[in-house]
C-alpha positions in Angstrom: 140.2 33.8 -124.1 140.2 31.3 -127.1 137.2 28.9 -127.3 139.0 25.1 -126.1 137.9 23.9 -130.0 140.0 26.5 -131.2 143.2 26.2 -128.8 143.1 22.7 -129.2 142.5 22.0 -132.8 145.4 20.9 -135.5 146.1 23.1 -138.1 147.1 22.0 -141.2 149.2 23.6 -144.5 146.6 23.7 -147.5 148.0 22.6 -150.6 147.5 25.3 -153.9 148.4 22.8 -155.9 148.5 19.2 -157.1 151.3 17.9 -159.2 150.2 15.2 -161.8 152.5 12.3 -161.6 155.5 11.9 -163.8 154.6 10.2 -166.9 150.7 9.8 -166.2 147.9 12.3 -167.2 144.4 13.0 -166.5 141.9 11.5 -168.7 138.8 13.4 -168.4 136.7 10.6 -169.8 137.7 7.8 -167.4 138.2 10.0 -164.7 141.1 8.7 -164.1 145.1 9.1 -164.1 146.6 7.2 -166.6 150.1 5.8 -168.0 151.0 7.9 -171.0 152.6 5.2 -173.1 150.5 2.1 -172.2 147.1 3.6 -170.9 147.3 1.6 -167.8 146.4 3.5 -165.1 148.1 5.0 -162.4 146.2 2.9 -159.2 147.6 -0.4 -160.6 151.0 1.2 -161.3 154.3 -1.1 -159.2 154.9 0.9 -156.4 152.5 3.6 -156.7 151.3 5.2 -153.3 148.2 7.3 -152.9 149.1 10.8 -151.5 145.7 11.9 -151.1 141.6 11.3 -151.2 140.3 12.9 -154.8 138.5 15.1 -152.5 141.5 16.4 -151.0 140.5 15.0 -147.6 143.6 14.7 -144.3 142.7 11.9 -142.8 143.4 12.4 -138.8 142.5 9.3 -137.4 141.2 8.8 -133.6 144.9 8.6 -132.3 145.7 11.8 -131.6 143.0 12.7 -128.6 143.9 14.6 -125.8 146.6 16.4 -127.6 
């Protein structure tokens, strides 16, 4: 018999790998994306939309209790 934690706890798919963003790279110095033609970066880009923490963090939220 499984321990309740372990029958009851979400599993989630691990990502291997994280895409950079179409027309942005990485700048090491600034720790930051940015936009390859303009240098903006990619946080204040129109329509951009945060897929993850830097840390790689799922957030859960409290919602999902007694599932």
């Amino acid at each position: 018999m499984k321990h309740i934690l372990l029958q009851k706890a979400l599993k989630y798919k691990r990502r291997k790998e994280v895409e950079a963003p179409k027309g942005f790279s990485f700048d090491s110095l600034l720790d930051a994306w940015t936009n390859n033609s303009d240098k903006t970066f990619l946080i204040e880009a129109i329509g951009f939309k945060a897929l993850a923490s830097k840390k790689e963090d799922v957030e859960t939220g409290e919602d999902q209790k007694g599932q």
